[in-house]
N, C-alpha and C positions, 0 to 999 in steps of 0.2 A: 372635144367640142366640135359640133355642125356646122360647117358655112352655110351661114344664112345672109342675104343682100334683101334686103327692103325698102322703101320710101314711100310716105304717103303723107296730104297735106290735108289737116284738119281744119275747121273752124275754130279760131281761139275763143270757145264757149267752153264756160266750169259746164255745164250740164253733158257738154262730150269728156269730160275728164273719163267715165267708166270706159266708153268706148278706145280712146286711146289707148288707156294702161290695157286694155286687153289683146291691143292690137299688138302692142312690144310683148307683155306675158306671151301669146301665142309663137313669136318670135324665139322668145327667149326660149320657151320650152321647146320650139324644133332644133334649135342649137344646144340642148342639151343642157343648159345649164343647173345648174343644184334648184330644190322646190325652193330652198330656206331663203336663196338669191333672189328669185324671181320675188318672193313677197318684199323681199326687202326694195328691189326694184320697183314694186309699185307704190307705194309708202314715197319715194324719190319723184316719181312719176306725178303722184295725187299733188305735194310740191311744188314742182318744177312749172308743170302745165298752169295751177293754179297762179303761181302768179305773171305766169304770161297772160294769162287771159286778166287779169284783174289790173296789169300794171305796163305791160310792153306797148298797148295805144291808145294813143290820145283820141282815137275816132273808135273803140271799138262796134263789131268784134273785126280782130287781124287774122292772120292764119303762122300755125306752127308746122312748119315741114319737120316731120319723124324718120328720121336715116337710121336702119340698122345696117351694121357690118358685123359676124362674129368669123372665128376661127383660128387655130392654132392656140388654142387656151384662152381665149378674149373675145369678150362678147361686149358692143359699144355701141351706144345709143346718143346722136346726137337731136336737139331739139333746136330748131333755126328759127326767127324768127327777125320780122322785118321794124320789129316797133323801138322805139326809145331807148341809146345804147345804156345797158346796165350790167356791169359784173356781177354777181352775188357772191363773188370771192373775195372779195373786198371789203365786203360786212364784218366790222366784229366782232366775233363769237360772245356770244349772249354770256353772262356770268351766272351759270346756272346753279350755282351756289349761295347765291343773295334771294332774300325773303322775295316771295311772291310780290310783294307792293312795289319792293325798290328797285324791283328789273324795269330796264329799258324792253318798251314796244319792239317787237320784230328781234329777225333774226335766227328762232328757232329752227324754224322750217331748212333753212339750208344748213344749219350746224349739225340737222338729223340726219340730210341728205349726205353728208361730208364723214357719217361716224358708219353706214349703210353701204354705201357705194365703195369701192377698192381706189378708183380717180374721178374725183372731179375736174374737169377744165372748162375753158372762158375763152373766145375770142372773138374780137368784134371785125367782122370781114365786108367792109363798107357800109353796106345799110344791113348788115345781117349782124345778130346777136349768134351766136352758136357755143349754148354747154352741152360738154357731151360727158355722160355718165357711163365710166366702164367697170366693166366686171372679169374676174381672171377666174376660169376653173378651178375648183380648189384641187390641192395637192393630193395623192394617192400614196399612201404608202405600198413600198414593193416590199412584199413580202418574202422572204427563203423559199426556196422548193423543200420539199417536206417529204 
């Protein structure tokens, strides 16, 4: 995998959500990671961004700082944000096995992100929220000389 360092700070607007995930896809694809990843990463992305903008402030719109770090097999995306402390790891896990009527609202979203991404983590560092979604190269098989 590529070292790649990036950061940039978006408007927490749904309507920038394509802009972001293209900004990490771009990212991700200079670090080399797998295609199957990167979509799985935006799917995490579409997620994540969404409900910062829908839920992290009381005055929207706030802003999400986008930190990429990859290399040495690990490519890690964190999303910072300054609105209303919330873990999403905390939620849950939806009972996706109960009829469609009897499920509780919400949830989903991060249980996808959580089955998609290799680490989710959570930390709330003052006034900042920060998940950061990582991704690990996949493995290579070594084959015999022939």
């Amino acid at each position: 995998m590529q070292e790649v360092k990036a950061k940039k700070v978006f408007p927490a607007k749904v309507a920038l959500i394509p802009e972001i995930s293209e900004y990490v896809s771009d990212c991700a694809e200079k670090a080399e990671l797998h295609p199957k990843q990167v979509i799985h990463l935006q799917v995490a992305i579409d997620e994540v961004v969404a409900n910062i903008c829908h839920y992290a402030y009381q005055n929207p719109p706030g802003e999400v700082l986008v930190q990429i770090e990859s290399g040495k097999g690990r490519f890690a995306v964190d999303f910072i944000d300054e609105g209303v402390p919330f873990d999403p790891l905390t939620v849950d896990e939806p009972d996706i096995d109960a009829d469609i009527p009897d499920r509780e609202v919400g949830g989903l979203g991060i249980f996808l992100v959580r089955r998609v991404i290799d680490e989710v983590h959570y930390k709330r560092d003052g006034i900042k929220n920060i998940l950061t979604l990582v991704l690990y190269a996949p493995k290579t098989a070594i084959l015999p000389n022939r």
